[in-house]
Steps between C-alpha positions, in 0.01 A plus 500: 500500500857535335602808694469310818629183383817699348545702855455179693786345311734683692287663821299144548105489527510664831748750447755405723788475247596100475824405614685813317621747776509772206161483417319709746190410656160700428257302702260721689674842325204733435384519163631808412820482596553186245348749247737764556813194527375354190497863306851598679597236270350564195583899532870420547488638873554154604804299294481122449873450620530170622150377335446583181199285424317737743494761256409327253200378644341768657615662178214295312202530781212720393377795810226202519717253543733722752221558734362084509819408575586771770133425633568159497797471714399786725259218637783288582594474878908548587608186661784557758861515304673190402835707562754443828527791689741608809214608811780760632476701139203456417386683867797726408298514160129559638678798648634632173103419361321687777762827447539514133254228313173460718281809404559410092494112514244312721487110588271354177249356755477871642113638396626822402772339259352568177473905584878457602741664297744247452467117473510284781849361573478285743521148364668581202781282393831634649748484218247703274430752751875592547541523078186705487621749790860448366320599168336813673857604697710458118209693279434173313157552626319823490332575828146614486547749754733737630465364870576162428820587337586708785449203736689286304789750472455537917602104522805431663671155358440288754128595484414318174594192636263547828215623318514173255487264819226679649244469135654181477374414884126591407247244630151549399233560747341128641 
């Protein structure tokens, strides 16, 4: 219907964002995490800074409408990363994941994803992961909880960089 059509303008049919590095992807995110994305929006807890038209669209979905579209692309499988990555940072990187990252935010072909408590990572598109964590570090974006701000605060500066080559490195399973 016109929810999906208007979220596919800018995420594509199978959720993997188009060609635009800022739109992230939310193939194979569990359902409820788009939910709570989608309503991070709408309560203000989430700010449409470089994408306005986000909030204006999920601004107009009914709860209906929220859940078929979150159920909808919570079907879709996450195809390996477009994105170059550097193998040296992103092993540096699956370091930094298995340390800090790995007990919150599983692979999205993991079974146990959708009980996770963050979203999958791995495979998302690299310059919207560092805005979102730069987002998280600067207070433009509210963290959830109090022990993903504390990671985020424990990040050294190099570390962003290595953590983005490692999502960016995700392969799905053959």
């Amino acid at each position: 219907g016109a929810p999906l059509q208007a979220c596919a303008e800018c995420h594509g049919s199978d959720g993997m964002g188009l060609d635009n590095p800022m739109v992230p992807v939310i193939a194979g995110m569990p359902a409820g995490h788009i939910e709570e994305a989608i309503y991070a929006y709408v309560d203000g807890a989430r700010t449409c800074l470089r994408e306005e038209r986000m909030c204006e669209t999920v601004a107009a979905l009914s709860e209906d409408e929220v859940s078929e579209v979150a159920e909808f692309y919570s079907q879709k499988v996450r195809s390996a990363s477009p994105d170059v990555f550097d193998e040296k940072l992103a092993a540096e990187g699956a370091e930094l994941h298995q340390a800090n990252c790995a007990a919150c935010h599983l692979p999205p072909h993991d079974k146990n994803v959708e009980y996770a408590v963050g979203i999958p990572l791995h495979g998302q598109r690299s310059e919207y992961l560092r805005y979102a964590i730069e987002a998280y570090f600067h207070g433009d974006r509210e963290a959830l909880l109090e022990t993903m701000a504390d990671a985020i605060r424990g990040l050294e500066p190099g570390d962003l960089g290595a953590l983005v080559h490692y999502y960016a490195s995700y392969r799905p399973p053959e």
